[in-house]
C-alpha positions as CSV (number, residue, x, y, z in Angstrom):
1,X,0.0,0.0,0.0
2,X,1.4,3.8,-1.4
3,X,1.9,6.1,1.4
4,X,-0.1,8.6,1.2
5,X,2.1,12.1,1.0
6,X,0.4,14.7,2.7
7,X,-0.1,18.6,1.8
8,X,2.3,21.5,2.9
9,X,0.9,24.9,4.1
10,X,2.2,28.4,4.8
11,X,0.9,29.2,8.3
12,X,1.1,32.9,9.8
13,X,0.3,32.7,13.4
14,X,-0.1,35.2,16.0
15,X,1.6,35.2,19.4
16,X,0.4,37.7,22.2
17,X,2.9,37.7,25.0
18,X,2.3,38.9,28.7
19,X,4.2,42.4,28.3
20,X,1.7,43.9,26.1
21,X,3.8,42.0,22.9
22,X,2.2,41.4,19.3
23,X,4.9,38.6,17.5
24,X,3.7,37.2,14.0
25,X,5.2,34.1,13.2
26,X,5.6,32.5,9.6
27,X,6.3,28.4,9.5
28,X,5.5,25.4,7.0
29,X,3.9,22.2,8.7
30,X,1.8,19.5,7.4
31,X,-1.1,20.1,9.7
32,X,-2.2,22.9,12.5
33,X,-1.2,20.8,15.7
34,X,2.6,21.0,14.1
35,X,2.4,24.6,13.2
36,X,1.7,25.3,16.4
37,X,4.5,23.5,18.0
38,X,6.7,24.5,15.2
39,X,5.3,28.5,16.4
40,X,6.2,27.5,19.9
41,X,9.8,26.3,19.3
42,X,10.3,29.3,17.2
43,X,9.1,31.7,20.1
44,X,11.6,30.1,22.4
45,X,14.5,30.4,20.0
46,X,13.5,34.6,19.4
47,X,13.5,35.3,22.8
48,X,16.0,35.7,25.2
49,X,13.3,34.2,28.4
50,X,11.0,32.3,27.5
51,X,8.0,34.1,26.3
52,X,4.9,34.1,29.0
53,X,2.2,33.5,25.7
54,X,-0.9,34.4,26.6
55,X,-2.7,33.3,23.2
56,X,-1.7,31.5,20.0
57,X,-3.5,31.7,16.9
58,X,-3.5,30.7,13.1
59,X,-4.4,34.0,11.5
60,X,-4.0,32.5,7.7
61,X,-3.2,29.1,6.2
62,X,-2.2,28.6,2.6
63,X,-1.3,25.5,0.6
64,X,2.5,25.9,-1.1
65,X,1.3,24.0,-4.5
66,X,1.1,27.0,-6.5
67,X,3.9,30.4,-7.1
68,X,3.2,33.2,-5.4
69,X,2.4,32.1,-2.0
70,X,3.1,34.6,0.9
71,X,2.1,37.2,3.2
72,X,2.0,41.0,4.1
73,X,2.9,41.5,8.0
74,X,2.3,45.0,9.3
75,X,5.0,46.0,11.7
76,X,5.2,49.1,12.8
77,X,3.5,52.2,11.9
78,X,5.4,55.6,10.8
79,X,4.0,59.2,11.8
């Protein structure tokens, strides 16, 4: 019996962090439950602590099949 190759997605998750803190992280996983650990060990290797997350979140998923895949991530604002 073939194994059966799952898809690939672009995941953009959001982290909010105890001190007020707004982190968007960008990964590739196979399913949601390993985006969000992949998210989590990503968070731990950013930060100097580790973080105090007060909510995780998928904000967008996207299959990678076809060109042009991405995302626009606001960062700051400029007066």
């Amino acid at each position: 019996m073939a194994e059966q190759q799952s898809e690939t997605y672009l995941y953009k998750l959001e982290a909010v962090l105890a001190e007020n803190r707004l982190l968007t992280v960008i990964v590739i996983a196979s399913s949601d439950e390993k985006a969000f650990t992949s998210a989590e060990n990503h968070l731990l290797r950013h930060t100097v602590t580790p973080p105090k997350v007060e909510q995780l979140s998928i904000v967008e998923k996207k299959p990678l099949g076809r060109s042009g895949v991405g995302y626009v991530v606001e960062t700051s604002r400029f007066s």
